[in-house]
VOGU-3710 file (C-alpha; in Angstrom, 3 decimals, decimal comma):
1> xxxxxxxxxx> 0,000/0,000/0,000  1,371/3,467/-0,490  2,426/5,957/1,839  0,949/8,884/-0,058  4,000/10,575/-0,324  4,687/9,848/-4,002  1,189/11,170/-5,017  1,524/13,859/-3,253  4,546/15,364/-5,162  2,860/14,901/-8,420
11> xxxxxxxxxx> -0,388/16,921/-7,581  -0,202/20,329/-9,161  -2,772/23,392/-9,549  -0,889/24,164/-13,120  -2,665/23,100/-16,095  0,322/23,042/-18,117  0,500/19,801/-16,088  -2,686/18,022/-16,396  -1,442/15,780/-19,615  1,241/14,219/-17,204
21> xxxxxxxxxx> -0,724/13,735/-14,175  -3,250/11,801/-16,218  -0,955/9,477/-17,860  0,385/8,465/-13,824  -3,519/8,019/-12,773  -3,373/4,269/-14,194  -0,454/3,012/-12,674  -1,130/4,501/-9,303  -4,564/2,743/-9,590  -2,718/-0,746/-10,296
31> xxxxxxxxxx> -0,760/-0,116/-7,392  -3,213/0,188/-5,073  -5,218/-2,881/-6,866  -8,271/-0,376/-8,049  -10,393/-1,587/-11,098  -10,276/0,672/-14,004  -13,797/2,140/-14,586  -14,703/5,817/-15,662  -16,040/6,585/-11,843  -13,185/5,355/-9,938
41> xxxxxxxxxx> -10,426/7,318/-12,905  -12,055/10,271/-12,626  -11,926/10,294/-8,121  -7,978/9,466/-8,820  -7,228/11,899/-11,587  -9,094/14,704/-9,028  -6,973/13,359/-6,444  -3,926/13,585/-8,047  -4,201/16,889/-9,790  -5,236/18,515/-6,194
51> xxxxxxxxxx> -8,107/20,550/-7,142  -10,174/19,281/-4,310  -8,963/19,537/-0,947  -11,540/17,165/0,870  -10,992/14,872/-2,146  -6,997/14,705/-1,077  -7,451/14,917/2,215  -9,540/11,499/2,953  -8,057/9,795/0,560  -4,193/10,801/1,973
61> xxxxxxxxxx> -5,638/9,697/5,467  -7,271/6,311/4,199  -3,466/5,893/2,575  -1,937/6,299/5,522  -3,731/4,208/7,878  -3,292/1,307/4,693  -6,977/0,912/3,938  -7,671/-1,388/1,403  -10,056/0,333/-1,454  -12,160/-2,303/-2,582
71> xxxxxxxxxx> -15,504/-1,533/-4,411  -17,332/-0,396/-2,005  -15,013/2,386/-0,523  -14,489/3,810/-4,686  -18,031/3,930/-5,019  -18,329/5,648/-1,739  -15,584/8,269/-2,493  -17,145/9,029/-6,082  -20,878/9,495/-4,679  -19,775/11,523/-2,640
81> xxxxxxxxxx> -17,480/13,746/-4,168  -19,143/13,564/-7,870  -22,697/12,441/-7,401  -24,674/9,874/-10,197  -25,906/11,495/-13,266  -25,693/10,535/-16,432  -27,795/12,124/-19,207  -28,458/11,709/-22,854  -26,408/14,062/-23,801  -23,318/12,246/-22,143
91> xxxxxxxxxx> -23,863/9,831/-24,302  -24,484/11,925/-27,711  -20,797/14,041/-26,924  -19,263/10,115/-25,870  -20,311/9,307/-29,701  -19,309/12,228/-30,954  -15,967/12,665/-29,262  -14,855/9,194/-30,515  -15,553/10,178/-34,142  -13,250/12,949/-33,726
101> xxxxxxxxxx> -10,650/10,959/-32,665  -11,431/8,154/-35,165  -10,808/10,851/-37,973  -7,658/11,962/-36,189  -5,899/8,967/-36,066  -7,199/7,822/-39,678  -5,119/11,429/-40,706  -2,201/10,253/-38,429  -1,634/6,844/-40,073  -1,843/8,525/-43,507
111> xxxxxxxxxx> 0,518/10,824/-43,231  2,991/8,886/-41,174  4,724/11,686/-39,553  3,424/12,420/-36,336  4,741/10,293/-33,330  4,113/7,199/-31,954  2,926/8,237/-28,495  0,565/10,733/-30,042  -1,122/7,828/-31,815  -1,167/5,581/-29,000
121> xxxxxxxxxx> -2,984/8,303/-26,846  -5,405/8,457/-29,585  -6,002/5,196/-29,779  -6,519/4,761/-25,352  -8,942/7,513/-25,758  -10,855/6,163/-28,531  -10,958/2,684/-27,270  -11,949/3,715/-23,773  -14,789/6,073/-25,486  -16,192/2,365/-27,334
131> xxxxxxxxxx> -16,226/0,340/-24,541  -17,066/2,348/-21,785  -20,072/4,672/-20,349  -18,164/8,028/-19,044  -19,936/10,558/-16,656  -19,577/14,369/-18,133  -16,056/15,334/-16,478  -14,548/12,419/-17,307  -15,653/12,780/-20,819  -14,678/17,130/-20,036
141> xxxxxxxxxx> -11,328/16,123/-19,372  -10,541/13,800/-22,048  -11,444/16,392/-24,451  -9,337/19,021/-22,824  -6,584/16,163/-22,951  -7,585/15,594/-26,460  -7,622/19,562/-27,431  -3,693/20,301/-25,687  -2,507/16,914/-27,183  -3,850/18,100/-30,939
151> xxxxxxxxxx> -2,072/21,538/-29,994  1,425/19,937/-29,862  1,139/17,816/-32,586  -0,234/20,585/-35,182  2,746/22,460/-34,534  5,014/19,902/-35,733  3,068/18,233/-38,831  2,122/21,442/-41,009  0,398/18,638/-43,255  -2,270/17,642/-40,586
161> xxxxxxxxxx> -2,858/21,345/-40,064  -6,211/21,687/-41,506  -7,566/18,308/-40,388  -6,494/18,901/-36,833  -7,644/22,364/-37,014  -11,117/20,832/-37,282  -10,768/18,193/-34,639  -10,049/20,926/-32,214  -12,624/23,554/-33,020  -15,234/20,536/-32,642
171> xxxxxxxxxx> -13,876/19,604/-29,449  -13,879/22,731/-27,844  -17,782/22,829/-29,096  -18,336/19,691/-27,294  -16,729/20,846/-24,352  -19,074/24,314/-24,367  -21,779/22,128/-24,487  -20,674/19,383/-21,559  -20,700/22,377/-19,456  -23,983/23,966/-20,920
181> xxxxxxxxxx> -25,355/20,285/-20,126  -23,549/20,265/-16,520  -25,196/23,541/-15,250  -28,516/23,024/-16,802  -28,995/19,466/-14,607  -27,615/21,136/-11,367  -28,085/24,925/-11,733  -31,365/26,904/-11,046  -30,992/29,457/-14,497  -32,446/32,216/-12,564
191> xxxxxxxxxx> -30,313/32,500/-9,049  -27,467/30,298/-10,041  -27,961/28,502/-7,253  -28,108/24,295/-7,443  -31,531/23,166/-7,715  -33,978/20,912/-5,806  -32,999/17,659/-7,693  -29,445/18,096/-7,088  -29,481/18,845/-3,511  -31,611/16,302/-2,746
201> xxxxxxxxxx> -29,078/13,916/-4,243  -26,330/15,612/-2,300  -28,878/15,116/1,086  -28,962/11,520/0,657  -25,056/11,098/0,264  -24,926/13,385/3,870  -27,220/10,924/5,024  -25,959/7,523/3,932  -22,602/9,356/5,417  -24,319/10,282/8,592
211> xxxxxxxxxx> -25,727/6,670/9,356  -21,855/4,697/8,528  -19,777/7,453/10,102  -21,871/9,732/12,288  -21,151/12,736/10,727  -23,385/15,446/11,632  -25,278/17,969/8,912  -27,947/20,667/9,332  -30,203/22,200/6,903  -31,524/25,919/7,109
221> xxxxxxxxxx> -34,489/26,615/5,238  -35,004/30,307/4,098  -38,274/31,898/2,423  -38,662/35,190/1,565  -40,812/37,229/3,651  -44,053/39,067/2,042  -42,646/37,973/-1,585  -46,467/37,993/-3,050  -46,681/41,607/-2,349  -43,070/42,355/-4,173
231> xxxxxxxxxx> -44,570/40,441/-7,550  -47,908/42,210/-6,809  -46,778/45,728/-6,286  -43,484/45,410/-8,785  -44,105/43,131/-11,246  -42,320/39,323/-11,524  -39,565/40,844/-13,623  -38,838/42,495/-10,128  -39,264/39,469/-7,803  -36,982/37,699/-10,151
241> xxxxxxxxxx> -33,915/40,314/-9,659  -34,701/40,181/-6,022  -34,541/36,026/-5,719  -31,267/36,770/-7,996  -29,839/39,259/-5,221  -30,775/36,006/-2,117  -29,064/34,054/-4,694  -25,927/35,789/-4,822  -25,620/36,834/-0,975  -26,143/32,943/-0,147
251> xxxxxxxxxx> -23,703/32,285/-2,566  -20,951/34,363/-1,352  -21,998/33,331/1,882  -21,310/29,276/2,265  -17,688/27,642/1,298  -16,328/24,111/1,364  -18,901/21,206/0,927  -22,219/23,145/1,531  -24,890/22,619/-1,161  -27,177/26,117/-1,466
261> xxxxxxxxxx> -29,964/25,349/-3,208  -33,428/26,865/-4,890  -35,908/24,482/-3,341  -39,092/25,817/-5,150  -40,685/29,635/-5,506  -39,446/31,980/-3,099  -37,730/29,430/-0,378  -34,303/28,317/-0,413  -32,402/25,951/1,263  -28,780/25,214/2,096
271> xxxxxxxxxx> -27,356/21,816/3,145  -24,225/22,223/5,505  -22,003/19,122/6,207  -20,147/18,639/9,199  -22,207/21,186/10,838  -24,187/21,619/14,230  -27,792/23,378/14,328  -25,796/25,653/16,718  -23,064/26,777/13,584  -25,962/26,382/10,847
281> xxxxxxxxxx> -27,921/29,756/13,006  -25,405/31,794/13,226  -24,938/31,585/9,585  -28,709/32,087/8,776  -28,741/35,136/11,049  -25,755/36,432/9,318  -27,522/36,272/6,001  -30,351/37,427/7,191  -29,028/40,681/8,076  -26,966/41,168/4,993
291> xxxxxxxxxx> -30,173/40,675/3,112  -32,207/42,726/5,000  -29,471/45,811/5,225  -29,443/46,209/1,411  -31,821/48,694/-0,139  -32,674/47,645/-3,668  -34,033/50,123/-6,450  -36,047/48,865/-9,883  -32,824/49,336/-12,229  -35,240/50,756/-15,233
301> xxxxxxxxxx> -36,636/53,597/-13,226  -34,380/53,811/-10,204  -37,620/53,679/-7,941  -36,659/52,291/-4,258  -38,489/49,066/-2,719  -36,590/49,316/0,163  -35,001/46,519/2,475  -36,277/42,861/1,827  -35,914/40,158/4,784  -36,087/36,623/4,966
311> xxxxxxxxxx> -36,741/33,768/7,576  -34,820/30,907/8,243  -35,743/27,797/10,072  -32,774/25,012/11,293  -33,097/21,019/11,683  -29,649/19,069/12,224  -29,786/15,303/11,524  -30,323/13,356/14,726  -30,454/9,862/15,156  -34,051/8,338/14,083
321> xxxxxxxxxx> -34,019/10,762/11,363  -34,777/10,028/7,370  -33,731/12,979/4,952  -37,594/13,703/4,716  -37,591/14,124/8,659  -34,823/16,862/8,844  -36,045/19,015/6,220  -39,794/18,521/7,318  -38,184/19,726/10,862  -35,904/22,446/9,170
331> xxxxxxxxxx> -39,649/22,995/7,395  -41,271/23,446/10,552  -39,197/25,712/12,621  -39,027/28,206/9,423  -42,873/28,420/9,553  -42,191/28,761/13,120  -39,624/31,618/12,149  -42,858/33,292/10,022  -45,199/32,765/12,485  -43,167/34,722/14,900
341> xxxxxxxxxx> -42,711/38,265/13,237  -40,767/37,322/10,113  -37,156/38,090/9,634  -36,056/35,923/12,512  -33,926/32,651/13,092  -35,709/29,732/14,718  -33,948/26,022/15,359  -35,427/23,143/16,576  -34,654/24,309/20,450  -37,640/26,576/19,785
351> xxxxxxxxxx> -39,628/24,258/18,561  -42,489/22,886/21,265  -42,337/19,658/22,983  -44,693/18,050/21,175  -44,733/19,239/17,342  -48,209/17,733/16,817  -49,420/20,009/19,134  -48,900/23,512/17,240  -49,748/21,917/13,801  -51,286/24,717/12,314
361> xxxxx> -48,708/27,145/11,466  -50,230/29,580/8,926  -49,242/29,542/5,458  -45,893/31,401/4,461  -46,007/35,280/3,127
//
């Protein structure tokens, strides 16, 4: 088993770099006896390129103690690092990316004067593109692989120039559209914020992590407060800027690990690993006064709406929980939060004994 040490050296934030890190991925996975599929390359190449500091930083501990990583702990790290999606259009740029490189290398053995690594790396890419079923960065960062490679070579073979030329501009259109395709699953368009379906993925990794490790999470909840009266009295083009403006404080807000999310209309919610209810409130209340200390104007005619506030309501996981517990708490102390003046914090400390007994929290603003 390896000490870490070696991997360590090789991990780089320059770019310039990437080609060479990728072509030491494979034998570090033989080392350490891990199969070759597209999930378990892609948590290796992240680790070993060190663009993910949680990434590195369980793996280097799991090296050091000499943890075997059998199936079960890759498909652990890549759920929870990368998540499970695959989409059509994976599929359509998988097809289309080999056909690129199937043209390449046709133009490579005709001419005869490009080298023989170049054509090997063409033909690894193109036979890993036929047999196997890659998830969008993996597929991202063959391409990029594919588009710094084809840079080298055109350099030195004036004949391929025009060919190549081609290859390139279609991979960098495949690439534009892996990461139109990327932020249209995850992303909310209008806040830039992830959206429901993605953070309720990223809940039940927290969760399976929770009940095999312990590891604590809280959600905060956050609606807008009086929101029908903004669209009413402003119009929705006005809402929308103002869910925007939530969207960007929450954004600049949260770091690390934590998921912010658009759950629905005017209510957010953000999903904060390794976190105590305790932590996860004095967060809320710190975006709750940023948004509430910013007057906002309508940009076309400069006319003032004032200060908009927001309530938040906290739940951390406990033990008896299901993900549809914790948010149905985190649910209930925001209505709580409404219930109780708007723009306030409530956990579940505030919360009465018996829940079933103040059931009828009225409907949010």
């Amino acid at each position: 088993m390896a000490s870490g040490s070696a991997e360590s050296e090789m991990r780089t934030q320059s770019s310039g770099d990437t080609n060479e890190i990728a072509r030491k991925v494979l034998p570090t996975m033989s080392r350490e006896q891990i199969p070759v599929t597209p999930e378990n390359y892609r948590v290796w190449f992240e680790y070993m390129i060190g663009t993910n500091p949680e990434l590195m930083k369980e793996i280097d501990a799991y090296l050091a103690e000499g943890t075997q990583f059998d199936d079960a702990r890759n498909r652990k790290l890549y759920v929870k690092y990368f998540g499970e999606g695959k989409e059509r259009i994976v599929q359509e740029i998988s097809q289309a990316t080999f056909r690129i490189l199937k043209e390449a290398l046709e133009g490579v053995v005709s001419t005869g004067r490009v080298t023989q690594d170049y054509s090997e790396r063409l033909n690894r890419f193109a036979t890993r593109l036929e047999k196997d079923e890659l998830d969008p960065h993996a597929l991202k960062e063959m391409i990029e692989a594919l588009i710094l490679d084809t840079r080298k070579v055109e350099q030195s073979s004036s004949e391929l120039s025009q060919q190549l030329d081609k290859a390139k501009q279609e991979a960098n259109e495949l690439r534009q559209r892996l990461e139109q395709a990327e932020r249209e699953a995850t992303r909310d368009v209008l806040t830039g914020l992830y959206n429901r379906k993605y953070v309720g993925k990223a809940l039940q990794t927290q969760y399976a992590l929770y009940q095999e490790e312990g590891a604590p999470f809280s959600v905060i909840m956050i609606d807008v407060d009086h929101f029908k009266k903004i669209n009413d009295t402003y119009g929705h083009k006005v809402g929308d800027s103002v869910l925007s403006f939530i969207g960007q404080t929450i954004t600049a807000s949260v770091k690390g690990m934590d998921v912010p999310a658009r759950y629905g209309g005017e209510e957010f919610i953000v999903l904060l690993p390794a976190t105590t209810a305790e932590d996860a409130c004095k967060l809320a209340d710190s975006l709750r006064k940023q948004i509430s200390r910013k007057p906002l104007k309508v940009t076309k005619t400069q006319k003032t709406i004032g200060t908009v506030t927001v309530s938040c309501g906290i739940a951390q996981i406990r033990d008896g929980d299901s993900v549809d517990s914790v948010v149905d708490r985190a649910d209930q102390t925001l209505c709580l939060a409404k219930k109780s003046g708007k723009n306030n914090v409530k956990s579940e400390k505030d919360l009465p004994a018996d829940p079933q007994a103040d059931k009828a929290y009225p409907p949010a603003a």
